[in-house]
C-alpha positions as CSV (number, residue, x, y, z in Angstrom):
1,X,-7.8,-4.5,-3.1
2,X,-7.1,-5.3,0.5
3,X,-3.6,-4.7,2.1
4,X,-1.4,-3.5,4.7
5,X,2.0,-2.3,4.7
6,X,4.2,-3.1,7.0
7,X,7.7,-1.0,7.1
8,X,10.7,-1.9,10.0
9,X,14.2,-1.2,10.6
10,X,16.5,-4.0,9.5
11,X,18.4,-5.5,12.9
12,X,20.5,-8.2,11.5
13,X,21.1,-10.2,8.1
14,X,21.6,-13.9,8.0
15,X,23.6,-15.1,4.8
16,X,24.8,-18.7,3.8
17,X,27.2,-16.9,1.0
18,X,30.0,-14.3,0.7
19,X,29.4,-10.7,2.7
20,X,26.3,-9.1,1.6
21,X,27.1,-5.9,-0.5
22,X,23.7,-4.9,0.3
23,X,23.1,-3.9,3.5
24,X,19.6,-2.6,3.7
25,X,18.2,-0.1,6.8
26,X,15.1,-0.8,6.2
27,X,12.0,-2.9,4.6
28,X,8.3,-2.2,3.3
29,X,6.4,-5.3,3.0
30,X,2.5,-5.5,1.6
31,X,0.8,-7.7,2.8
32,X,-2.0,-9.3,0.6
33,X,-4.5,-11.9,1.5
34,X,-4.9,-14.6,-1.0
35,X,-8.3,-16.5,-1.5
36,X,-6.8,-20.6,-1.2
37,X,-7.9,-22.8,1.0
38,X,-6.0,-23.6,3.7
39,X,-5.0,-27.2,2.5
40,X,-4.1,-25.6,-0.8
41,X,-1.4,-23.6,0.7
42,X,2.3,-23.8,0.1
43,X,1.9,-27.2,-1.4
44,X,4.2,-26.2,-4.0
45,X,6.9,-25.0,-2.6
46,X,6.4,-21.2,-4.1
47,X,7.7,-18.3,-3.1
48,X,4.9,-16.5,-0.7
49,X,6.1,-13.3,-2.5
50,X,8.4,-11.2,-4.6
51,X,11.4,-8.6,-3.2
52,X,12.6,-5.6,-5.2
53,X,14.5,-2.7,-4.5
54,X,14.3,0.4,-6.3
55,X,16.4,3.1,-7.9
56,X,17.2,5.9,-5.9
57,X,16.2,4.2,-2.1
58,X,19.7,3.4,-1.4
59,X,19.4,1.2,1.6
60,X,15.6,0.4,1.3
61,X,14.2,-3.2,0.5
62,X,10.6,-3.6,-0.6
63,X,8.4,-6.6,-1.2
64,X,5.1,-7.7,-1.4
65,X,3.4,-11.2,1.0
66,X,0.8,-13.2,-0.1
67,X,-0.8,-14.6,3.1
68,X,-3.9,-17.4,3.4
69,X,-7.2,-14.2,3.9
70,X,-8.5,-16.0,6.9
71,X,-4.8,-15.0,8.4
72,X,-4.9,-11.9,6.6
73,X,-8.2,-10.5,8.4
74,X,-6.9,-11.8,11.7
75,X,-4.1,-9.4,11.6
76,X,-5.6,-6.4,11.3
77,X,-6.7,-6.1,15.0
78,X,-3.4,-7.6,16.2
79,X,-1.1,-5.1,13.9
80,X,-3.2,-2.2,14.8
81,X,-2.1,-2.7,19.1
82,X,1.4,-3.2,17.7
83,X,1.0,-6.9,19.4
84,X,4.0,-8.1,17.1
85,X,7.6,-6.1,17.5
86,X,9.5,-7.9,15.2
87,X,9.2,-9.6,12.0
88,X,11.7,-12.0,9.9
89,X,12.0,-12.5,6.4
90,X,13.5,-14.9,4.5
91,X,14.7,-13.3,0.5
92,X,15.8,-16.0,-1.6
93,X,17.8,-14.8,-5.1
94,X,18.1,-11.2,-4.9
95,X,19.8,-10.4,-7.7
96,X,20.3,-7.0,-9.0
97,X,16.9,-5.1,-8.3
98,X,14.8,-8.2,-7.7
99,X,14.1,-12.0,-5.6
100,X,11.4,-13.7,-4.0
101,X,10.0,-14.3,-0.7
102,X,10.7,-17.6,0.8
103,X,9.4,-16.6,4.5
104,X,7.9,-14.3,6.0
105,X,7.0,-14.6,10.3
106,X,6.0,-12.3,12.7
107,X,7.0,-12.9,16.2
108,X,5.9,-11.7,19.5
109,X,8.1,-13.3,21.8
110,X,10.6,-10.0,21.7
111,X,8.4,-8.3,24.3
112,X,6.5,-9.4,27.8
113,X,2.5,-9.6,27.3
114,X,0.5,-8.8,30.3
115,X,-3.1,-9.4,30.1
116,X,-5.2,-7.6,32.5
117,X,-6.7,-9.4,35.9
């Protein structure tokens, strides 16, 4: 099966509740294309994916994004140069060792792009 992983350092957490007890340093995420059309997508208001964190990584969040394949495959080429520097996701019920993915966005507006002349 296709998929990348994707692993970061964790900058800042946003929560509506009490403190987080669980800071975590970083985050793996797999990313897995889905076969659905594009006007299929998200209709349902779904999670996009699942969160989970395991015994023994103290510190470490894992997870696992389904994205549209035609997105999926256009990635590749622009994870590969490193075009994106920072990613946000959005974890919805984490409780205990598991929740799901609400959000997941890459962004490249952290960093300058210069295209060549």
């Amino acid at each position: 099966m296709d998929h990348l992983v994707v692993t970061g350092t964790v900058v800042s957490h946003d929560t509506n509740r009490k403190p987080n007890r669980r800071k975590f340093k970083t985050i793996e995420l797999n990313l897995v294309p889905t076969h659905v059309p594009r006007d299929e997508w998200r209709e349902d208001l779904e999670a996009v994916g699942h969160a989970w964190t395991e015994k023994g990584e103290k510190g470490k969040l894992r997870g696992t994004v389904r994205l549209p394949a035609d997105v999926f495959y256009s990635l590749i080429p622009c994870l590969a140069i490193n075009h994106f520097r920072e990613f946000s996701v959005k974890v919805l019920n984490l409780h205990y060792t598991k929740g799901s993915i609400d959000d997941f966005s890459l962004d490249m507006e952290k960093f300058s792009v210069k295209f060549p002349d």
